[in-house]
VMD Tcl script that draws the C-alpha trace (Angstrom):
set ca {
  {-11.35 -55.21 30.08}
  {-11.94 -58.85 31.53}
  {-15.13 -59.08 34.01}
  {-15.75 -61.74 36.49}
  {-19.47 -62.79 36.95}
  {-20.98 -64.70 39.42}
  {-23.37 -66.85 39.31}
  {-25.38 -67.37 42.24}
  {-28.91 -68.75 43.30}
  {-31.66 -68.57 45.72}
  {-30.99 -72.45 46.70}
  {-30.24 -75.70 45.47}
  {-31.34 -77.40 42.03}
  {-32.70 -73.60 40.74}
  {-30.26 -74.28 37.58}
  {-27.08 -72.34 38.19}
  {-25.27 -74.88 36.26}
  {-27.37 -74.38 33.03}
  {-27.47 -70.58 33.60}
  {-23.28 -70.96 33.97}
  {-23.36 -72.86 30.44}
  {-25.49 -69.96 29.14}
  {-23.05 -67.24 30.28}
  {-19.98 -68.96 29.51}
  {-21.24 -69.49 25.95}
  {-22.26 -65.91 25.25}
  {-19.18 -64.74 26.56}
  {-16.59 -67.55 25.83}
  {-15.59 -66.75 29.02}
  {-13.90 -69.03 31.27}
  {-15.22 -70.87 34.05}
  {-14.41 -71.88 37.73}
  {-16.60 -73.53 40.35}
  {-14.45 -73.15 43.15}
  {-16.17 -75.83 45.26}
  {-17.50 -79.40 44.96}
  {-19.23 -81.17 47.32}
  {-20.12 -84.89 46.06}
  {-20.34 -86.26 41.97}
  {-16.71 -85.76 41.31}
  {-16.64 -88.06 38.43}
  {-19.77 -85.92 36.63}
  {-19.08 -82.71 38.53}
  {-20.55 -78.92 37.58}
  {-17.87 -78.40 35.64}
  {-17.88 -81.52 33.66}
  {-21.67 -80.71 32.58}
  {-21.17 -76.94 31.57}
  {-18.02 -78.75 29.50}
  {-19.90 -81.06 27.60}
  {-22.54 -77.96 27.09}
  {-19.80 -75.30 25.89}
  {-19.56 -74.90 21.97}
  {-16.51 -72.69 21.78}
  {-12.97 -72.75 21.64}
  {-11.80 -70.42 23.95}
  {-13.56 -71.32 27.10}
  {-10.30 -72.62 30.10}
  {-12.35 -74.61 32.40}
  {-9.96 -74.38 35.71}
  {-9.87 -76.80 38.69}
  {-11.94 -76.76 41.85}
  {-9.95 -75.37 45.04}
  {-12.05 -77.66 46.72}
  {-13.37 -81.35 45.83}
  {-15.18 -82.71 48.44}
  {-16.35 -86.65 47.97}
  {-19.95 -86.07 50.06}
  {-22.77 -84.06 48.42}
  {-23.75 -81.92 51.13}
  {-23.35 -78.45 52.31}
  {-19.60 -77.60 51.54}
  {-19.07 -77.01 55.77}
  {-20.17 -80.84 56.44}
  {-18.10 -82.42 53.40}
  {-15.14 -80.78 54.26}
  {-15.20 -82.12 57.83}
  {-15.53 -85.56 56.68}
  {-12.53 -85.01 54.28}
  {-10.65 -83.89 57.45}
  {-10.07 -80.58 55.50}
  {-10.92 -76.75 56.30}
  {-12.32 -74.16 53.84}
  {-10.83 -71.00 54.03}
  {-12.34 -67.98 51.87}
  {-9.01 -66.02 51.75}
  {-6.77 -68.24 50.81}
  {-8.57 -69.43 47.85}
  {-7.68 -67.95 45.00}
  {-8.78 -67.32 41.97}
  {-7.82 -68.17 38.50}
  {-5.66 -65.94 36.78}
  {-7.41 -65.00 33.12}
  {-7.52 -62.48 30.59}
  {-10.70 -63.75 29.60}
  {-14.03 -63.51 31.12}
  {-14.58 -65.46 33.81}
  {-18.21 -67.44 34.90}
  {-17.40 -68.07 38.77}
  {-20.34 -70.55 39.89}
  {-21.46 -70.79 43.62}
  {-22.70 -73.50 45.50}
  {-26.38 -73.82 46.98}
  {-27.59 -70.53 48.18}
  {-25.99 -67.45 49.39}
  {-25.48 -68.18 52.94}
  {-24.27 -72.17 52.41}
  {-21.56 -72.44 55.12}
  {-18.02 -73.03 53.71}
  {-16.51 -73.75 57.68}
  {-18.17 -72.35 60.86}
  {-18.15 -68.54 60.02}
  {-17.99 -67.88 56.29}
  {-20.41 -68.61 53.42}
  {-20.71 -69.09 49.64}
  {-21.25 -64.73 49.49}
  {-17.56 -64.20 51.31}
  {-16.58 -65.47 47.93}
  {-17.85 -62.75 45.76}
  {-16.08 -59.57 45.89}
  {-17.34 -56.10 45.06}
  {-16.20 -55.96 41.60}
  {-18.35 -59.50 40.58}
  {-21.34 -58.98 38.12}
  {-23.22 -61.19 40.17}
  {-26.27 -62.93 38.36}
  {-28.86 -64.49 40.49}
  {-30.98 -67.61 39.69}
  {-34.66 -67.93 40.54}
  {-36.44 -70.86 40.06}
  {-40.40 -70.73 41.17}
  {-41.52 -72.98 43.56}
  {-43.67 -72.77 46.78}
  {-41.40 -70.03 49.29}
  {-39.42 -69.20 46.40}
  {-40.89 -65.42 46.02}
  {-39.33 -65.21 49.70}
  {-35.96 -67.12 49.40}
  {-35.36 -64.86 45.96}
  {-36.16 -61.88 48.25}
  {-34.12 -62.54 50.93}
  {-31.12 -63.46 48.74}
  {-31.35 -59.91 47.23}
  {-31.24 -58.49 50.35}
  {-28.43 -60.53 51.97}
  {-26.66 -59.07 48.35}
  {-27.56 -55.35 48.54}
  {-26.08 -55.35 52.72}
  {-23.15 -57.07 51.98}
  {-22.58 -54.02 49.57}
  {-22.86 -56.73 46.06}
  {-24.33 -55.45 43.09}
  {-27.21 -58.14 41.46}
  {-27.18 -56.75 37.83}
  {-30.34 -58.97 37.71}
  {-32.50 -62.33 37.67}
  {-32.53 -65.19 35.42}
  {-35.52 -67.13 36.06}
  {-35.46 -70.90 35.05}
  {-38.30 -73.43 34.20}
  {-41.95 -73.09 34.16}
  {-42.89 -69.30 33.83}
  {-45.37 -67.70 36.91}
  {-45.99 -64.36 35.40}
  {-47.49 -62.93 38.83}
  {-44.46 -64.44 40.63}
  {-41.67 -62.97 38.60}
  {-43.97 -59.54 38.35}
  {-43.41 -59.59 42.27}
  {-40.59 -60.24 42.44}
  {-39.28 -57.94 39.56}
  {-41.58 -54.95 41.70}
  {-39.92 -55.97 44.95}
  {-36.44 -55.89 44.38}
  {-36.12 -53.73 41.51}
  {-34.16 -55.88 40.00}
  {-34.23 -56.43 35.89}
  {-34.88 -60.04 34.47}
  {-32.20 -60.72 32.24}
  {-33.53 -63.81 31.00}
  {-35.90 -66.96 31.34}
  {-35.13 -70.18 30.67}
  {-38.19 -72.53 29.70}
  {-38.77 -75.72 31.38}
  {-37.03 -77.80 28.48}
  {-37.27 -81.49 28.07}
  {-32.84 -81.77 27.82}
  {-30.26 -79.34 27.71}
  {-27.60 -79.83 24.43}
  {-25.16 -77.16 23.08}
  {-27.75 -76.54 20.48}
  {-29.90 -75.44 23.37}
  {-27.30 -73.58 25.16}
  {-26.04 -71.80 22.39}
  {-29.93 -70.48 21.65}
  {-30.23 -69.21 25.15}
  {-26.49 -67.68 24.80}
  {-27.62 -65.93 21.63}
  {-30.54 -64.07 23.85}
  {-28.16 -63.26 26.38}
  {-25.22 -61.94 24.82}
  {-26.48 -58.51 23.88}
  {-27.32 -57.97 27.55}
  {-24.23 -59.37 29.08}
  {-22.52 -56.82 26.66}
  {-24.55 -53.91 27.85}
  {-23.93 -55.27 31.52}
  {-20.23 -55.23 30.55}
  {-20.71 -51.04 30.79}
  {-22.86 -51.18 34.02}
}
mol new
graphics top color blue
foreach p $ca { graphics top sphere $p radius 0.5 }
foreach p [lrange $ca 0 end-1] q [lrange $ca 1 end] { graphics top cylinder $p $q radius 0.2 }
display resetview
């Protein structure tokens, strides 16, 4: 049976792009990144693309490309269009599918719905922590704005330089397992990708179950 997982993060730049390569490699799975805001021409989906080593991966359109990188709200008013949650809809698959956010969480997509009214209650949602100064909080709060929205995290991938008393906190805190960390490499290639997909895959498969 297919699974959808999303791939989320506790702001921008925290990797959810690389960590969407990763996934999509250990699964095959396909991919979606329903909206971009800004780099249309070298877009999310055109990096995981050029990082993907298999076959099978479908890489679908955006619902939304927006020409202005900024929050998703703001570019679509410039475009003169509206975001609407509920009538976006998803790609039809009977393969895995890697569904990648934008920003945070609670990034507005118009003036009352954010990035999390796109994950629904069946999504193995993933989140991505990357340490920084505040990020102990922001990976906090975005657990909690999960767990009372009623969305399962089936765990943190943590990405760059490692801060074992950070991720110990933050592992304590939210009880949430660490399904992988990502060192601080110098480039990311599909040779790199596929190593990280080979550490991955055996827990995504046990995930599967969850």
């Amino acid at each position: 049976m297919s699974q959808t997982y999303f791939i989320t993060g506790i702001g921008t730049e925290v990797g959810k792009t690389i960590v969407s390569a990763i996934v999509t490699q250990a699964l095959e799975a396909d991919y979606w990144k329903p909206v971009q805001a800004g780099d249309l021409d070298n877009s999310d989906t055109h990096k995981v693309k050029d990082l993907i080593g298999n076959k099978k991966t479908v890489f679908h359109p955006n619902a939304f490309q927006l020409k202005t990188p900024m929050s998703p709200h703001a570019a679509a008013e410039i475009d003169g269009v509206e975001i609407k949650p509920e009538e976006m809809k998803r790609p039809v698959t009977d393969n895995d599918l890697v569904v990648e956010g934008a920003g945070g969480l609670l990034v507005p997509l118009n003036n009352s719905r954010t990035i999390a009214d796109l994950i629904k209650p069946s999504d193995k949602v993933i989140l991505v922590s990357r340490h920084y100064l505040g990020s102990i909080n922001h990976t906090l709060l975005s657990a909690e704005a999960l767990k009372q929205r009623g969305l399962k995290c089936h765990g943190i991938i943590f990405s760059g330089a490692e801060n074992p008393s950070t991720e110990d906190i933050i592992r304590k805190m939210t009880g949430l397992p660490v399904l992988l960390r990502i060192d601080e490499e110098e480039s990311f290639s599909k040779e790199t990708i596929n190593k990280y997909a080979g550490r991955l895959k055996p827990v995504l498969e046990k995930m599967k179950n969850e």
